[in-house]
N, C-alpha and C positions, 0 to 999 in steps of 0.2 A: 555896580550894574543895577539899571533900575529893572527887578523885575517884576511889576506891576504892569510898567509898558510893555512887557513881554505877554503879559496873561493878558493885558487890554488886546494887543494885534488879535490874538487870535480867536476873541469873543467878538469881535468886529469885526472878522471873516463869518462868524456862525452867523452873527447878527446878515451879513450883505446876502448870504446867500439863501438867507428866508429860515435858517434852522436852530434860530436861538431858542430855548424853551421858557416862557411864561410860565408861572405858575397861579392858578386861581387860590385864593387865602379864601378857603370854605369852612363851612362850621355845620357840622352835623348837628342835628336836631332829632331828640329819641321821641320813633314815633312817629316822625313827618318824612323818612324817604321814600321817594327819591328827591325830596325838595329840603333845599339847605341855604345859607346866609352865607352871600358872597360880600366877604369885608373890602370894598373900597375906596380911592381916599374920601370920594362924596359918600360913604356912609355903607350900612349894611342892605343889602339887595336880595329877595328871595328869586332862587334861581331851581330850575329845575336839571337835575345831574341825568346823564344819557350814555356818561362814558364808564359808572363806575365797573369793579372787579365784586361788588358785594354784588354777586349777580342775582339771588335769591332774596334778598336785603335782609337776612339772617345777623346781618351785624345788630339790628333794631328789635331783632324777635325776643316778647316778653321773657323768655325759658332762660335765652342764653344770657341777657343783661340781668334775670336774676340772679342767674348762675355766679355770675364774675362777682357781683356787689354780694353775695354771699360766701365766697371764699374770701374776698378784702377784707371782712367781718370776722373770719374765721383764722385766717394766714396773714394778714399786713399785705402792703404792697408785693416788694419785689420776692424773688427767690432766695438772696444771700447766699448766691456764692454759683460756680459752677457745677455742674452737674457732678464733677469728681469730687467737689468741696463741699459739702454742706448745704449743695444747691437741686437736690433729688428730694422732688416732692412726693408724697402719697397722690396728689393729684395730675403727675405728671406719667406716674406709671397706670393707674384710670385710664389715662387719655390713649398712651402706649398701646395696652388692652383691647379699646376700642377701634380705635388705626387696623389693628392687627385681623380684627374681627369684621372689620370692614371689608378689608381685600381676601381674606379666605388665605392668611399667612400665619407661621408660627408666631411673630414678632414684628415688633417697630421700635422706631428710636427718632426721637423729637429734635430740630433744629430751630434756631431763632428764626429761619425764615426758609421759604421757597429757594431762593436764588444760593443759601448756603446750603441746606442738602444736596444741592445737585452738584455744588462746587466740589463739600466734604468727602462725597460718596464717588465721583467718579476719578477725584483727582487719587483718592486711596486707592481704590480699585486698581486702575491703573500703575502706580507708580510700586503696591504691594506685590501684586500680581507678574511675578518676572516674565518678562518679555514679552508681555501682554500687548494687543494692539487695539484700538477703541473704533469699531467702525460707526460715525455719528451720521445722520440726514444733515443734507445741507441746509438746511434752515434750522436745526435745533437752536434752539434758546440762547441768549447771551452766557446766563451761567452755569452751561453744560458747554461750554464750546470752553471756557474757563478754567472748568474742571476739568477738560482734557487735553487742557495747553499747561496745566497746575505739575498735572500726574510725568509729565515730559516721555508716556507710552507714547507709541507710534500711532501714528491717524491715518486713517482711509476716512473719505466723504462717501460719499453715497448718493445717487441722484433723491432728491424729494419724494416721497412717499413711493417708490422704483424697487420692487423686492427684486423683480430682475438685476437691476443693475447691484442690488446689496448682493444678490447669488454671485453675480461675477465675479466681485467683490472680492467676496466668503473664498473661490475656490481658488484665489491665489495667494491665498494663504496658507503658511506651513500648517496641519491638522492636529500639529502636539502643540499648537503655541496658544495662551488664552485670549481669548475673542468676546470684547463685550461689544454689542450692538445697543445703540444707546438712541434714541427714538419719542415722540410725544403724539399722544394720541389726537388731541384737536390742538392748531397750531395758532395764537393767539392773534394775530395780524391777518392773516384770512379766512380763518375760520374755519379751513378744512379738515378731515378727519382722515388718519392713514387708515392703511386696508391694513390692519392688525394682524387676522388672522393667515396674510401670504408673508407677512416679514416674522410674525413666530414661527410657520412653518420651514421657512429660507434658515432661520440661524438654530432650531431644532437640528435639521439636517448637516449642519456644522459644524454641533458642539458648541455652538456661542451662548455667554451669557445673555441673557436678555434686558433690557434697563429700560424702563416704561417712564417718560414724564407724563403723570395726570394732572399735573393741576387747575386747566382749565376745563378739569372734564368733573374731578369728586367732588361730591355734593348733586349736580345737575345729570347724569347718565347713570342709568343700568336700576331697578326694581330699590336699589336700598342707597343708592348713591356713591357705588360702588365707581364711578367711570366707566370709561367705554370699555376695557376689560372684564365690569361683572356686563355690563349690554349681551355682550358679543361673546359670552362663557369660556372665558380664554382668561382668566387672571392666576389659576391654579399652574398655568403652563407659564408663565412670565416671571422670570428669577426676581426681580426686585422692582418694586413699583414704590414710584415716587409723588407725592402729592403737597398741596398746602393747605393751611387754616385759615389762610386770610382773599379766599375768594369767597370762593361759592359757601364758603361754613364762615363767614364774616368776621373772623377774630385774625390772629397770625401768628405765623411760624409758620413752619415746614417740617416735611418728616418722608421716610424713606421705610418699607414694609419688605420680609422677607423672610428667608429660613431662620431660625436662632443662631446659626451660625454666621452666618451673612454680616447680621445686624451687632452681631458680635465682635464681626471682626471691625466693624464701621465704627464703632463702640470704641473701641480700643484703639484703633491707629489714626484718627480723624483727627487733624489738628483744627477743624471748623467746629468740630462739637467739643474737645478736649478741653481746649483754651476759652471757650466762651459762657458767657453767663447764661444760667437757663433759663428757660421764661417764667414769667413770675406767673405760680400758682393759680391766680385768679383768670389771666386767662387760657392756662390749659384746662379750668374746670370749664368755662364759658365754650373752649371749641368743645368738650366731650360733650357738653348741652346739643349742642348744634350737629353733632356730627348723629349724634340718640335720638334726636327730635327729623334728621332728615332719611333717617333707615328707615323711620317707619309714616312716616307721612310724605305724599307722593305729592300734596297739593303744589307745593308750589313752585315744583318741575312742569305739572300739569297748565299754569295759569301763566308763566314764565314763556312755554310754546306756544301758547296760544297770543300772547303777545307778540310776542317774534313772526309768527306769520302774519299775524297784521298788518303791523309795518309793514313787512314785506310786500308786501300786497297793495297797500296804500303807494308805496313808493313805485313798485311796477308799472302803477295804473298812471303814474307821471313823466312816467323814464328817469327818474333820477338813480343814475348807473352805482350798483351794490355789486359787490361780487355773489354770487351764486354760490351758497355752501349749507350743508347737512345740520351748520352748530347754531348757536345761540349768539354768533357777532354778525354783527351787519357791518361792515369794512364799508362806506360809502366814498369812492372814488373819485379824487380833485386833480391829482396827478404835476399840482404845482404847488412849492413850499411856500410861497406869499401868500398865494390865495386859502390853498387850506389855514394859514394863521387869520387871513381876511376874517372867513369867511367864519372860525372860531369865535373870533372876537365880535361879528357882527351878531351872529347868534345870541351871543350870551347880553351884549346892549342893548338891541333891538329889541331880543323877544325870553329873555331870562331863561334860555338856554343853556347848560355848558356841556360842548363834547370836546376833548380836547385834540387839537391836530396832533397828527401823527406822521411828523417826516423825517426825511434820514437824520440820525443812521437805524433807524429802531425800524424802516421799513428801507427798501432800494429806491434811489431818485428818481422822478418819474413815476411814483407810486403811490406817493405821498394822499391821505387821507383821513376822513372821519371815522371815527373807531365807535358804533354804537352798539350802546347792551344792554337791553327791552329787560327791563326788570315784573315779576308778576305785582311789584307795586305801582310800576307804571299803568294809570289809569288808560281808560280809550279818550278821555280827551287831551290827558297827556298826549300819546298820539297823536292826534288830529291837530295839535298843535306845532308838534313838531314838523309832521308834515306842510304842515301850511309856512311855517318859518322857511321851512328848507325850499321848496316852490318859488315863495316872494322870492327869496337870495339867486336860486336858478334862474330866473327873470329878468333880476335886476343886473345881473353879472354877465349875462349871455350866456351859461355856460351850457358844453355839451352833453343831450339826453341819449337816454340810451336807446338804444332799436330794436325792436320788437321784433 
């Protein structure tokens, strides 16, 4: 059996129907973001990044690159071993400390990344918890919907940001049976923010555990970078709050915050954190830089909005149709998979742009779009650049503005 011609058919269906993914070959440069060297076969090209997740560009802040190239100096590279072997660092339990003290919890417990905490922690939850049922929002995240196809508990959906319809929900549920309600505070494809405080009220009233994803919120929301749970004083009321290190605090990993018990048991029955290697020393000192340096300095939350409405603003004043939301994305809407890779690629030729299209399955067809995120190191002629690129292309393409 040739199965090459098997994997070809069906990257030749991705490819016809506009949704194969590109990848740009960039090269960070410390000190210069949001501008980076895009390797192509005619050579290296300085381009300017509009789509990254470093939304603060704390990945390039002097504190935390001291930080990491000071633990390499102090620890070697990796961890050696996992966290149960040999692989628990002094610097990982620092970092732990801070997590903890961040969200106003007893305890945390570090994962190699975002996408496995949420897998480790709700597939345990679930599958420990007898006869547990996971009610998730219909949009949570690919690896929360993961974690609770992993755990094989029972599922209930829940309309999008709908505590109504989570109350219905809740009350056809037996009331001795355990109930996590599993949910993200800003949702990273549009940017919206849920009403927080009527879905802890809804599963208070329940008995349900509560499971908070922040990761597109900690570092950028609330007085210390707490997420929209320290904003909105409601993080003391949220059983487990789940965050990562490699957005808005610019390093990675993920990690999961809660009672000692909690963390405890996540600790102990987790085959995502059990079996895997933990992160190497250097950079859990690098995120505790980042996550110490954004408690107490506001700036670049404060320069970060001020960008974001700019844009905004500029783009208004064109019609070039954004979805309207409270966060820090501007989701810029093309609504066709050709043209948003077009018009990708035209960008980054043209005018040393790169944002990167966004189409199914990581958004619904027909929705397919630019994904931008205004960093406080994007300058205002950055801006004015972009805007003007995006303009030229809405021109040159015919396509539709929005109405005022």
């Amino acid at each position: 059996m040739d199965y090459d011609a098997l994997f070809r058919e069906q990257l030749d269906a991705l490819k016809s129907e506009g949704n194969y993914r590109v990848f740009a070959e960039l090269e960070r440069r410390r000190g210069q973001f949001p501008k980076a060297g895009n390797h192509t076969d005619e050579g290296v090209n300085e381009v300017t990044v509009w789509c990254s997740n470093d939304y603060l560009g704390m990945g390039q802040h002097p504190a935390v690159v001291q930080a990491m190239k000071d633990a390499v100096e102090s620890c070697g590279t990796g961890a050696g071993g996992t966290r149960n072997i040999s692989g628990t660092n002094h610097h990982h339990l620092l970092l732990e400390a801070e997590l903890a003290d961040l969200h106003g919890k007893e305890a945390a417990l570090l994962f190699t990344s975002g996408y496995v905490s949420n897998w480790a922690a709700l597939s345990t939850l679930g599958s420990r918890l007898k006869n547990s049922v996971i009610l998730s929002d219909e949009l949570n995240h690919a690896s929360m919907i993961e974690g609770i196809r992993h755990s094989r508990a029972d599922k209930v959906l829940w309309k999008h940001n709908d505590a109504e319809d989570l109350d219905r929900k809740l009350s056809r549920i037996d009331p001795d049976r355990p109930k996590i309600v599993a949910f993200e505070s800003v949702y990273s494809m549009d940017g919206d923010i849920c009403p927080m405080e009527e879905i802890v009220e809804v599963s208070e009233k329940h008995g349900a555990l509560t499971y908070l994803d922040e990761v597109h919120a900690v570092g950028l929301y609330g007085p210390r970078g707490g997420g929209v749970s320290e904003r909105e004083g409601l993080a003391h009321r949220i059983d487990l709050i789940e965050g990562t290190l490699g957005k808005a605090y610019g390093v990675m990993g993920g990690y999961i915050t809660g009672s000692d018990a909690l963390c405890d048991f996540i600790r102990s029955f987790a085959s995502g954190f059990i079996f895997t290697t933990a992160l190497p020393p250097a950079v859990a000192a690098a995120a505790t830089a980042s996550i110490a340096h954004l408690k107490q300095s506001s700036f670049e939350r404060m320069k970060q909005r001020r960008q974001v409405a700019r844009l905004r603003a500029k783009l208004d004043a064109l019609g070039i149709p954004h979805l309207d939301n409270p966060s820090h994305i501007i989701p810029v809407m093309i609504g066709d998979p050709v043209k948003c890779r077009q018009l990708s690629d035209w960008l980054m030729d043209q005018f040393g742009i790169y944002v990167q299209p966004i189409n199914y399955p990581t958004v619904p067809k027909g929705t397919e779009r630019l994904r931008i995120t205004p960093s406080p190191l994007h300058s205002d002629a950055d801006i004015d650049h972009l805007v003007m690129a995006l303009e030229s292309l809405w021109k040159q393409c015919a396509l539709a503005r929005a109405v005022a």
